[in-house]
LOMI-670846 format. One record per residue (C-alpha): x, y, z. Coordinates in nm, 2 decimals. Layout:
N
+--------+--------+--------+
|      x |      y |      z |
+--------+--------+--------+
|      X |      Y |      Z |
...
+--------+--------+--------+
***
This chain:
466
+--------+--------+--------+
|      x |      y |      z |
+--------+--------+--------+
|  -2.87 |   6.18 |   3.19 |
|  -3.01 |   6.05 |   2.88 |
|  -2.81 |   6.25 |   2.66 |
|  -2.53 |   6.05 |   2.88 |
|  -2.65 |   5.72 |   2.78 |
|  -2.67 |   5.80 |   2.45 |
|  -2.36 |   5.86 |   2.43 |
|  -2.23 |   5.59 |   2.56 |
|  -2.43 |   5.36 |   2.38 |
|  -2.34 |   5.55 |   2.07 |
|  -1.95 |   5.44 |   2.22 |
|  -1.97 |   5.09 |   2.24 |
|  -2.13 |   5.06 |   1.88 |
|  -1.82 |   5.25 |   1.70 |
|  -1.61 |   5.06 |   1.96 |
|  -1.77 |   4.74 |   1.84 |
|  -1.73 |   4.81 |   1.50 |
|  -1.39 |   4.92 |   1.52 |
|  -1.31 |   4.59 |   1.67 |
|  -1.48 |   4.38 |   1.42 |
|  -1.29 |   4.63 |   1.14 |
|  -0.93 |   4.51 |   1.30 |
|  -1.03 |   4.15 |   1.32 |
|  -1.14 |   4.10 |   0.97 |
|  -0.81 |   4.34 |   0.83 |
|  -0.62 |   4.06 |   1.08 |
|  -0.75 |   3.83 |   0.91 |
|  -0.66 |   3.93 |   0.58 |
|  -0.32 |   4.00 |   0.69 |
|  -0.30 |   3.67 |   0.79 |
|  -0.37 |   3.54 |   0.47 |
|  -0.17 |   3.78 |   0.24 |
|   0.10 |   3.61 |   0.40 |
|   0.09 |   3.32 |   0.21 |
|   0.33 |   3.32 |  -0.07 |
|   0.22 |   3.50 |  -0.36 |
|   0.31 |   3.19 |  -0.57 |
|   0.11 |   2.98 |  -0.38 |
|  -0.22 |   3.22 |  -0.39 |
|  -0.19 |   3.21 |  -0.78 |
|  -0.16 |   2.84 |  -0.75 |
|  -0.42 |   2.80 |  -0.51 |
|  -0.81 |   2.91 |  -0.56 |
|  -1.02 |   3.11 |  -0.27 |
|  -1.32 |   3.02 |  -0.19 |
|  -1.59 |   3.24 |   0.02 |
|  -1.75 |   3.09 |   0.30 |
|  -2.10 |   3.12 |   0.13 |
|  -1.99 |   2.87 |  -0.20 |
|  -1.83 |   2.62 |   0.09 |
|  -2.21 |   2.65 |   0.28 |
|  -2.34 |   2.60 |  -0.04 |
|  -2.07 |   2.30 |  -0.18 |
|  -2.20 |   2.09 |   0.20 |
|  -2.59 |   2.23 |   0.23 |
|  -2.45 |   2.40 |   0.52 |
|  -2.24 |   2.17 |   0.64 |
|  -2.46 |   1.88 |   0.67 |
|  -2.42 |   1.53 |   0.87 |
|  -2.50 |   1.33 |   0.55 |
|  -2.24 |   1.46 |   0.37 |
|  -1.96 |   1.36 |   0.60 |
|  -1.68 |   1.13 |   0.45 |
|  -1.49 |   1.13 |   0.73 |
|  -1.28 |   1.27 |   1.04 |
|  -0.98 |   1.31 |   1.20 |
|  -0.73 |   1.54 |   1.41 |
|  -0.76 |   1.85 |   1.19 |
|  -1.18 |   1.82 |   1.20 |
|  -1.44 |   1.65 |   0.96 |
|  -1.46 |   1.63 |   0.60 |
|  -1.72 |   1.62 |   0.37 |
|  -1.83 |   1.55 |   0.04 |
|  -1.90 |   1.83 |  -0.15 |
|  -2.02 |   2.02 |  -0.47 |
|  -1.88 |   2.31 |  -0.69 |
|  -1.91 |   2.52 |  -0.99 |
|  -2.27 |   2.46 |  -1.05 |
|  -2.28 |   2.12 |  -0.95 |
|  -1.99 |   2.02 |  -1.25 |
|  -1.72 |   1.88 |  -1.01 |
|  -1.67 |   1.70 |  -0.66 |
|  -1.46 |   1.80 |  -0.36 |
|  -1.37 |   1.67 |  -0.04 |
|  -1.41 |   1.96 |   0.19 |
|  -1.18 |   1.98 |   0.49 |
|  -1.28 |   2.21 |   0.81 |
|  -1.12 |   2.24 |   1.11 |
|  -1.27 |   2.21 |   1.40 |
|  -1.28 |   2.48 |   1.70 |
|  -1.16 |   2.20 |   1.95 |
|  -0.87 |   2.07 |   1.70 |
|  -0.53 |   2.05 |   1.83 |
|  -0.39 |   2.12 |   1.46 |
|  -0.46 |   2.54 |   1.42 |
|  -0.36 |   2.83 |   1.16 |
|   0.03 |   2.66 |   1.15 |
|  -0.09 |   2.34 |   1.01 |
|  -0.37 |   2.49 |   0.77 |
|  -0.05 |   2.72 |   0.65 |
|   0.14 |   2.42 |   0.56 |
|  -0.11 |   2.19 |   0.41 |
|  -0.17 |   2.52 |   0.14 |
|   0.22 |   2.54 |   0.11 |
|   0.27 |   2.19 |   0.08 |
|   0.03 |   2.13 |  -0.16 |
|   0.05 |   2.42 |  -0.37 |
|   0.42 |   2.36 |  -0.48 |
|   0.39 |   1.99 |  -0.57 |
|   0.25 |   1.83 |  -0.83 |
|   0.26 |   1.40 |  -0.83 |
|   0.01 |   1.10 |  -0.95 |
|   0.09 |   1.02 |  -0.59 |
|  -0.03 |   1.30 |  -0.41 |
|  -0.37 |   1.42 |  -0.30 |
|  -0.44 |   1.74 |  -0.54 |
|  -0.54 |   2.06 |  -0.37 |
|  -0.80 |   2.29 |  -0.51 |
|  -0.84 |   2.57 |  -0.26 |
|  -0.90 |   2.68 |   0.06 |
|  -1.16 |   2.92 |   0.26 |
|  -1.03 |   3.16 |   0.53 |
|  -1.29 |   3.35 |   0.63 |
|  -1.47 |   3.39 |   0.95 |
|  -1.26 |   3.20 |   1.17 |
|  -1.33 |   2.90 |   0.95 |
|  -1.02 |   2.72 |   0.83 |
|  -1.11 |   2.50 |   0.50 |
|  -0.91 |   2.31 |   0.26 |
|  -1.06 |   2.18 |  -0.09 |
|  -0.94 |   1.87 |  -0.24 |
|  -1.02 |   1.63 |  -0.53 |
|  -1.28 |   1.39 |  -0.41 |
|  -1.12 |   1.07 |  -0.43 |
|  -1.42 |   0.79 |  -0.44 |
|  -1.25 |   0.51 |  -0.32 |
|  -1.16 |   0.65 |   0.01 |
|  -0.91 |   0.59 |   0.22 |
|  -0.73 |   0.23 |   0.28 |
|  -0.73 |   0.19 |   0.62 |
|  -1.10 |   0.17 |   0.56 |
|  -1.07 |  -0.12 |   0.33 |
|  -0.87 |  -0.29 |   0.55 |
|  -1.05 |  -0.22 |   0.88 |
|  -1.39 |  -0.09 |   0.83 |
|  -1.54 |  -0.38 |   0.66 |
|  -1.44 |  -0.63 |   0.91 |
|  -1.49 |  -0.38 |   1.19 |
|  -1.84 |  -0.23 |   1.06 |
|  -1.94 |  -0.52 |   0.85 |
|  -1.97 |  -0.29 |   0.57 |
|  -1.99 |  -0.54 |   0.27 |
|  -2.01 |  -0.26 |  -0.01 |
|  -1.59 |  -0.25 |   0.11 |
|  -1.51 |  -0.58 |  -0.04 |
|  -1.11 |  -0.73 |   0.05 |
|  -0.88 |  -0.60 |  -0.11 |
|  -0.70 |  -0.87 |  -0.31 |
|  -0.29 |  -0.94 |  -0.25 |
|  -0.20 |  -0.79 |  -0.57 |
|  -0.42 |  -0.47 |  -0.52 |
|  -0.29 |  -0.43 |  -0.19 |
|   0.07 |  -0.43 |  -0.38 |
|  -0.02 |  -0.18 |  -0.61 |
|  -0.15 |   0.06 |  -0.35 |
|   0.18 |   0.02 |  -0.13 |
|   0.40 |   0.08 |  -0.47 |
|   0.19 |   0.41 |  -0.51 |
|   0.20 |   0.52 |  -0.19 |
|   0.61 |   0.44 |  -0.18 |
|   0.65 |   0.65 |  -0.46 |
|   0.47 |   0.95 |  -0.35 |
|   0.71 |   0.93 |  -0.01 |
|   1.01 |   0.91 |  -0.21 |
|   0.90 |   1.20 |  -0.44 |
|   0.80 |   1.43 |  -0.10 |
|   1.20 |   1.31 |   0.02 |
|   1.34 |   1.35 |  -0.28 |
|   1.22 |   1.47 |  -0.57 |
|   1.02 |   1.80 |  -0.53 |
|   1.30 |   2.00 |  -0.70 |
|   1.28 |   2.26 |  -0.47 |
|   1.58 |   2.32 |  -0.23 |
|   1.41 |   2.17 |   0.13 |
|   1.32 |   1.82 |   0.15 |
|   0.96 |   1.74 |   0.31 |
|   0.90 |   1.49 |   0.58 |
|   0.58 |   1.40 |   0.61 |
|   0.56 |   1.29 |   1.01 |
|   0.20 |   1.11 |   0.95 |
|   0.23 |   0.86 |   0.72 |
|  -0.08 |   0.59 |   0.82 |
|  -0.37 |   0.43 |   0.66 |
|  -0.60 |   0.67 |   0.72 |
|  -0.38 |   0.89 |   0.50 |
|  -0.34 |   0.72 |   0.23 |
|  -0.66 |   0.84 |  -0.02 |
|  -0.76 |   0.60 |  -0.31 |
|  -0.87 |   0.72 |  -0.67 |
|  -1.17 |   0.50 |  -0.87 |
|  -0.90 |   0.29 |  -0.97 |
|  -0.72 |   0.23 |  -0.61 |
|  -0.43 |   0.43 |  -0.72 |
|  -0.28 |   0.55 |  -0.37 |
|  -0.23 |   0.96 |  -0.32 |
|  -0.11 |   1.08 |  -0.01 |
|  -0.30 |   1.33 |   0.22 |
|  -0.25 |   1.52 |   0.50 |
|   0.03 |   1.75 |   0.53 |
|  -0.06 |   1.95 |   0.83 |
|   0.24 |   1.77 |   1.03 |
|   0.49 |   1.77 |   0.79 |
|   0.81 |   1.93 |   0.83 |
|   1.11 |   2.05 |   0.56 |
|   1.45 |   1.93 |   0.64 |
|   1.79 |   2.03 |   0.45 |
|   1.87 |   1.87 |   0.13 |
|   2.23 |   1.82 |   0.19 |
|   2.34 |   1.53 |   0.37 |
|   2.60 |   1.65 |   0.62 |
|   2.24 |   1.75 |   0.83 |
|   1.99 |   1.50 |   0.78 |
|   1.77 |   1.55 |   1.11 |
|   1.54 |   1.84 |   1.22 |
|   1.50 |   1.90 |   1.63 |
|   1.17 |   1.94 |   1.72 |
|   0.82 |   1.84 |   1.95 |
|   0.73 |   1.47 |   1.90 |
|   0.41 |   1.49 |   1.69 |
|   0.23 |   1.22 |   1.52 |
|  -0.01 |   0.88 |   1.54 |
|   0.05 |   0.64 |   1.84 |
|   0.17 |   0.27 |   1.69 |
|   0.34 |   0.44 |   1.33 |
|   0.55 |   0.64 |   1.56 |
|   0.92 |   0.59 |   1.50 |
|   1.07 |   0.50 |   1.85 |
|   1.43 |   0.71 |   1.77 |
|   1.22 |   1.00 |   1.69 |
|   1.02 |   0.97 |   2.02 |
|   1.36 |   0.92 |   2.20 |
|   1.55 |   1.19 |   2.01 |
|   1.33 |   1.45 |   1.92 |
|   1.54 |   1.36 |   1.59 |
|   1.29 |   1.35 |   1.31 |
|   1.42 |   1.21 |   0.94 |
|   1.31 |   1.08 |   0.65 |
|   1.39 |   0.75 |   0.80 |
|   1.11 |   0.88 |   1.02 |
|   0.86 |   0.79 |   0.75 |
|   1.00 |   0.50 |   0.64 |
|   0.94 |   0.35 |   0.96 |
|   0.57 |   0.46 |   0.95 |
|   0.56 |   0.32 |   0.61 |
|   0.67 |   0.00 |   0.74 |
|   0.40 |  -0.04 |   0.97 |
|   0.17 |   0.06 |   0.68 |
|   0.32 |  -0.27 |   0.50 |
|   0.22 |  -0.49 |   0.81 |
|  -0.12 |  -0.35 |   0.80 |
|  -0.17 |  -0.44 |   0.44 |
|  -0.04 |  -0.79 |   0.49 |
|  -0.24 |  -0.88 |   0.83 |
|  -0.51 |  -0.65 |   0.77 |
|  -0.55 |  -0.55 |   1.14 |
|  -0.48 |  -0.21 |   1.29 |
|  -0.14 |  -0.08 |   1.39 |
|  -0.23 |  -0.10 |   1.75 |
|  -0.56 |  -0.32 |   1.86 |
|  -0.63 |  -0.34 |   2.24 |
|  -0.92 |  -0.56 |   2.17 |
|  -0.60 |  -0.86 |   2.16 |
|  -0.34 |  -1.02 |   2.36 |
|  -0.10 |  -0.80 |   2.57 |
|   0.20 |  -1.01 |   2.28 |
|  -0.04 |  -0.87 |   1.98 |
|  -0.17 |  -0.55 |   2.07 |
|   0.15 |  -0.36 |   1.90 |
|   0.17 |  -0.49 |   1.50 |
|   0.55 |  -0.40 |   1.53 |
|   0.66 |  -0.64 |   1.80 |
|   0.41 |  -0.90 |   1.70 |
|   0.51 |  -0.93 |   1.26 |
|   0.90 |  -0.87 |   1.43 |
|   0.87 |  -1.22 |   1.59 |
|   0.64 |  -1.39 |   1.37 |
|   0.89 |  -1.33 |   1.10 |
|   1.20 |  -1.44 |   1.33 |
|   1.00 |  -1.77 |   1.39 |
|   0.90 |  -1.80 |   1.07 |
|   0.52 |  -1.81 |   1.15 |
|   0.40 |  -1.60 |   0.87 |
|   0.11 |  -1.76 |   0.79 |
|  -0.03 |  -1.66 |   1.18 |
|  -0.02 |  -1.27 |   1.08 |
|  -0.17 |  -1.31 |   0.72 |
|  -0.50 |  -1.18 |   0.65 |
|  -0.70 |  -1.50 |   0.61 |
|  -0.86 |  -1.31 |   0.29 |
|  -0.55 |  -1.31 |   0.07 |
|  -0.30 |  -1.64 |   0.28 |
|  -0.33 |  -1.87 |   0.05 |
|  -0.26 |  -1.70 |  -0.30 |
|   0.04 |  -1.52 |  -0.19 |
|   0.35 |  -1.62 |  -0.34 |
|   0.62 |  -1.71 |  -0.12 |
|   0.91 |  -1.52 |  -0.34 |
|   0.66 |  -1.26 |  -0.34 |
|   0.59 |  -1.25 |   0.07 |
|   0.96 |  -1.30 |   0.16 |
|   1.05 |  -1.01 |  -0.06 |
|   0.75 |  -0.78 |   0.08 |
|   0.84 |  -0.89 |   0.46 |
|   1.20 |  -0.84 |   0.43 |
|   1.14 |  -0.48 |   0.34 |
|   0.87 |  -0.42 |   0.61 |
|   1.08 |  -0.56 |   0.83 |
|   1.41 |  -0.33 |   0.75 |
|   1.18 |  -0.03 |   0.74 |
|   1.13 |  -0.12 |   1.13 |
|   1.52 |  -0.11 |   1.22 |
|   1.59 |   0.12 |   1.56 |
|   1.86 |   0.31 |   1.37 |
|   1.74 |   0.51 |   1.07 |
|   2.09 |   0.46 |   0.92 |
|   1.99 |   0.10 |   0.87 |
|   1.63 |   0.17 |   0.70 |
|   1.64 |   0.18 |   0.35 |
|   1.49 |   0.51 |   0.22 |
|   1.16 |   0.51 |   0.00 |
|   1.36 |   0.47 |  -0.32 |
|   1.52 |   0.11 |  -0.19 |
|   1.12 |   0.02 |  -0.04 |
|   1.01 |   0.15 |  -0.44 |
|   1.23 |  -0.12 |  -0.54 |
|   1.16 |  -0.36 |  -0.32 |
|   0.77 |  -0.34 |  -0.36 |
|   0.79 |  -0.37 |  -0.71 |
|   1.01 |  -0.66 |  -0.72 |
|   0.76 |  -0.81 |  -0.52 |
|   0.46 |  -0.75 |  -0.73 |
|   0.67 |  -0.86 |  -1.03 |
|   0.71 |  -1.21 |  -0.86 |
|   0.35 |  -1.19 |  -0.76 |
|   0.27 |  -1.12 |  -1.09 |
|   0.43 |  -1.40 |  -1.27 |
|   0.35 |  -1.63 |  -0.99 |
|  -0.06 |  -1.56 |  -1.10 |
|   0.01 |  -1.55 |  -1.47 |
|   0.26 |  -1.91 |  -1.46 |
|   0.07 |  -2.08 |  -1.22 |
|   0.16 |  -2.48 |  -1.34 |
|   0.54 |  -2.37 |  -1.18 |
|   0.34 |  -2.37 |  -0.85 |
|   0.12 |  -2.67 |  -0.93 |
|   0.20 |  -3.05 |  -0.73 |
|   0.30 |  -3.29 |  -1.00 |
|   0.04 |  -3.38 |  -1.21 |
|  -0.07 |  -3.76 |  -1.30 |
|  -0.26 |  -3.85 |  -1.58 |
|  -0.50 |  -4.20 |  -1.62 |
|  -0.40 |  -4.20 |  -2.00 |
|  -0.11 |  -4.10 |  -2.21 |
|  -0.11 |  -4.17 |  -2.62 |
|   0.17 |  -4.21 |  -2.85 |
|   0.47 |  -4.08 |  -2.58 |
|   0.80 |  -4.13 |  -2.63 |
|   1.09 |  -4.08 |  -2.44 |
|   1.41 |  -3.99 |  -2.70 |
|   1.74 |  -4.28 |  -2.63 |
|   1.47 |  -4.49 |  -2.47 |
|   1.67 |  -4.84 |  -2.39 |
|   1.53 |  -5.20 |  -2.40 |
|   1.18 |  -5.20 |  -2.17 |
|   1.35 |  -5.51 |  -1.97 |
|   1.64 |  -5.26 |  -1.89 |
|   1.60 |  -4.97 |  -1.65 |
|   1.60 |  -4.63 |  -1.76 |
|   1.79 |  -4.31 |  -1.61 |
|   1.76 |  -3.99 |  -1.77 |
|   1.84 |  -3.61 |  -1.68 |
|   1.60 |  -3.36 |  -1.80 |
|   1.47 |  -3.54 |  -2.09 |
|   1.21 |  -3.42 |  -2.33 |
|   0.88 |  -3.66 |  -2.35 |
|   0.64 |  -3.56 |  -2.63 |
|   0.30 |  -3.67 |  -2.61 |
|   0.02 |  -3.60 |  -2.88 |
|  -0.27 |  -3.68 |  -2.63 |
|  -0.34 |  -3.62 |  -2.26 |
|  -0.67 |  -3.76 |  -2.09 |
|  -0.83 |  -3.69 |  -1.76 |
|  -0.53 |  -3.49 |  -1.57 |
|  -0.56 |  -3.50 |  -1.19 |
|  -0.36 |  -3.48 |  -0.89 |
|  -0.40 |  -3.86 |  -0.73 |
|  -0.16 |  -4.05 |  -0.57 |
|  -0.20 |  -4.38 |  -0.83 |
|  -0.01 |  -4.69 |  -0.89 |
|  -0.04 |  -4.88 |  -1.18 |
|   0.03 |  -5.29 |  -1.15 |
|   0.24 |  -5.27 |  -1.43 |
|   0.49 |  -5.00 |  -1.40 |
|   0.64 |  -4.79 |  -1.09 |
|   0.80 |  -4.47 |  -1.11 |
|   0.99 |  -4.21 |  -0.91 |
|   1.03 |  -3.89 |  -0.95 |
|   1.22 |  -3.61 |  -0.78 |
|   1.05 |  -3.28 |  -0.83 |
|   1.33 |  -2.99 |  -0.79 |
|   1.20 |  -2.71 |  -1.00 |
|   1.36 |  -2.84 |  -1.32 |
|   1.07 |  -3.00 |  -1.47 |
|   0.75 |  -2.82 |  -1.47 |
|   0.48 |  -3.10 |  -1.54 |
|   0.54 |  -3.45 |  -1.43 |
|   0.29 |  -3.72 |  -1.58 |
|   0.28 |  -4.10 |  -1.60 |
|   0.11 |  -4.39 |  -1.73 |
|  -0.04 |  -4.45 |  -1.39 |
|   0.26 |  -4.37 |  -1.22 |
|   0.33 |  -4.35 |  -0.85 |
|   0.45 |  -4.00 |  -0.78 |
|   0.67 |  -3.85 |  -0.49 |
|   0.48 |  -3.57 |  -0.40 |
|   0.71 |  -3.30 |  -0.32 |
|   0.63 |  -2.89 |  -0.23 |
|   0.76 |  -2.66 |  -0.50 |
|   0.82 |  -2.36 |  -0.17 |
|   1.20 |  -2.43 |  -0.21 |
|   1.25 |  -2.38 |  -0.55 |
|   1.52 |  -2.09 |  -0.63 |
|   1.39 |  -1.80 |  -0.84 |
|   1.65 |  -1.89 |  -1.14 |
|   1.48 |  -2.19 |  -1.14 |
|   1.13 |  -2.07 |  -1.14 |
|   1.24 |  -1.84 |  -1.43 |
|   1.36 |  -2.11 |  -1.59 |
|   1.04 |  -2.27 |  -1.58 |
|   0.80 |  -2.00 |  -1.68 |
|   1.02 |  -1.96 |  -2.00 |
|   1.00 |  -2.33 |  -2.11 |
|   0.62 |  -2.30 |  -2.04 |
|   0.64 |  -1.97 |  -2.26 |
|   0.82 |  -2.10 |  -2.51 |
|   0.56 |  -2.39 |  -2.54 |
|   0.28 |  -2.19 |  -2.53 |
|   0.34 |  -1.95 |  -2.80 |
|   0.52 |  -2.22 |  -3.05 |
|   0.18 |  -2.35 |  -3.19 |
|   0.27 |  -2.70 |  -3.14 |
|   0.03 |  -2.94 |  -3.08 |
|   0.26 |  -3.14 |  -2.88 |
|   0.25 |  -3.07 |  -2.48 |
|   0.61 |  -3.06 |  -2.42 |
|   0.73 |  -3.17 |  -2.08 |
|   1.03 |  -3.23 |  -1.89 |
|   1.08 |  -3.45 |  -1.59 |
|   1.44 |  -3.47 |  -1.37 |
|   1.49 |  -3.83 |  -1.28 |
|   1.34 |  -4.12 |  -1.40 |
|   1.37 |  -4.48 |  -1.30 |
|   1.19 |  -4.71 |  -1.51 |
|   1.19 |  -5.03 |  -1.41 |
|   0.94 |  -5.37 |  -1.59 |
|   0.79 |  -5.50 |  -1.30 |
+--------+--------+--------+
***
């Protein structure tokens, strides 16, 4: 009898070794099919130097979380370089498919746009991807987090910063759509805040490509069937009723990114009104009613230029079209963003073409070129004044007893000034963006020509003795 139970003790541990044998060949078989390409591109780590990188995984270290498990912040070759370590987590819908295509993904493409991939672990039933740390973490945190957390080390983000980070993250969409010179295309499927990673210098780099999905290059088929994957409120509502999925796919994920930047509240917020609770309907009928300024994010509303915003929301807002053939694809939103920033840009650096009329309390030595007789009235278009002093500018509605003025302000004249003057004030919104041009180059010209006169133009002027 005991010889008996020897034996069959003796069983079960060569059974149980045998099994453990299979699983870790499985294993390995499992990885050996990646491509060979993309295991000479990609490094290996063991499980022991990813214990080691996180202290064992600890709490402290984690950056953050999401559907494929947590992440943490991590440290490598003898403490000379730092990671953001991915590891999926046992309860994590995403699985071996997903962790497959991040590698693949990853591995082929190289863009400043793009999240770089370092390695991966595969060992133990642990599934971990290595990445560049990038310090300034992700944007839907600096949107979100600070107002939602208070966290006050996340300061807002300025308008122009925001700009920059959309531009980025455009570009890195229309390289995955369009430019990865190889002979699929690759739709992302999640494009959101949360995936969009920020370097020390807020340059964007898309993560996350456990979703994403290669369609044909060609463009007699442009859609791939398949299950409805993705992040509630950045779904695109002909994919969900299709099982269709396209580039235009992203786009129209990317143009509820856009919203997000510009109100700097979540795709979807419950917390709100049943009208406000989707970003999508909400920015769709702001914009139809033009009531812009209720969506903008207090932090950045009033130095946004209004060539700038209409530019920005009139891409956001074709992004959002039901039929993808009506989205523009990321090369049109590269173009639009940038156009844009450039208004933006010159908006900042110009600002006198978006100033009120300016009066000053004391002008020396002016003269106004084919002046007539001072007991004549005087009408003039776009005539040059020169004046060789200016003293204590402001912006006061003033009359003086002895002359009266009116001026129309229509974006042909940059500064207006008078002896005491009485100005019509007058919004410079509507000007045209030839005319603002126009303007900047006049102030340009002035600027750089080392006069010491201030050279100024005004559009009409009535000058009457009283």
């Amino acid at each position: 009898m005991t010889d008996n139970s020897s034996s069959v003790v003796i069983l079960i541990t060569l059974l149980n070794i045998l099994v453990y044998k299979l699983q870790k060949l499985k294993e390995a078989q499992q990885t050996d099919r990646l491509p060979l390409s993309v295991r000479q591109l990609c490094r290996r780590f063991s499980l022991q130097e990813i214990q080691l990188a996180t202290d064992n995984f600890q709490q402290e270290l984690v950056i953050g979380k999401g559907g494929f498990g947590m992440v943490y912040k991590g440290i490598i070759d003898l403490g000379q370089r730092i990671v953001a370590i991915k590891r999926l987590k046992s309860t994590s819908t995403q699985g071996r498919k997903e962790f497959q295509t991040e590698i693949e993904m990853l591995s082929q493409f190289r863009h400043s746009h793009l999240v770089p991939l370092i390695g991966y672990c595969d060992e133990s039933e642990e599934m971990i991807l290595v990445y560049e740390y990038m310090p300034s973490g992700n944007l839907a945190d600096h949107l979100h987090k600070r107002v939602n957390k208070g966290d006050m080390s996340l300061p807002p983000l300025s308008w122009v910063q925001r700009l920059k980070i959309c531009v980025g993250a455009a570009h890195g969409l229309d390289y995955l759509h369009t430019g990865t010179s190889i002979k699929s295309r690759v739709i992302h499927r999640d494009v959101k805040t949360t995936n969009i990673l920020l370097d020390e210098n807020l340059e964007a780099r898309i993560s996350d490509f456990g979703l994403s999905k290669t369609g044909p290059a060609n463009q007699t088929c442009t859609h791939v069937s398949t299950r409805v994957k993705g992040t509630p409120g950045y779904l695109d509502p002909y994919y969900i009723s299709t099982h269709r999925l396209t580039r235009k796919s992203d786009v129209y994920a990317f143009g509820v990114v856009l919203l997000e930047v510009l109100c700097g509240r979540r795709a979807v917020d419950r917390s709100l009104d049943d009208e406000q609770i989707n970003i999508v309907g909400w920015a769709q009928h702001c914009f139809k009613e033009g009531l812009l300024d209720q969506i903008t994010d207090p932090n950045i509303k009033g130095v946004i230029s209004s060539d700038a915003l209409h530019v920005y929301m009139d891409t956001a807002i074709k992004c959002l079209y039901y039929q993808p053939k009506h989205r523009p694809t990321m090369a049109e939103v590269v173009v639009g963003l940038e156009s844009a920033l450039t208004l933006q840009r010159k908006s900042t650096q110009y600002p006198l073409v978006e100033m009120m009329p300016i009066h000053c309390t004391e002008i020396v030595d002016c003269s106004i070129p084919e002046a007539k007789d001072n007991n004549h009235s005087q009408e003039c278009e776009i005539m040059p004044i020169h004046c060789t002093e200016i003293v204590d500018c402001s912006i006061p509605e003033a009359k003086d007893n002895n002359h009266s003025q009116e001026c129309e302000h229509t974006g042909e004249g940059i500064i207006n000034v008078s002896n005491g003057w009485h100005h019509k004030k007058q919004s410079s919104v509507g000007m045209t963006f030839r005319k603002r041009i126009s303007g900047l180059l006049s102030v340009k010209a002035w600027a750089f020509s080392g006069k010491p006169n201030l050279f100024m133009y005004v559009h009409k002027v009535t000058w009457k003795k009283q």
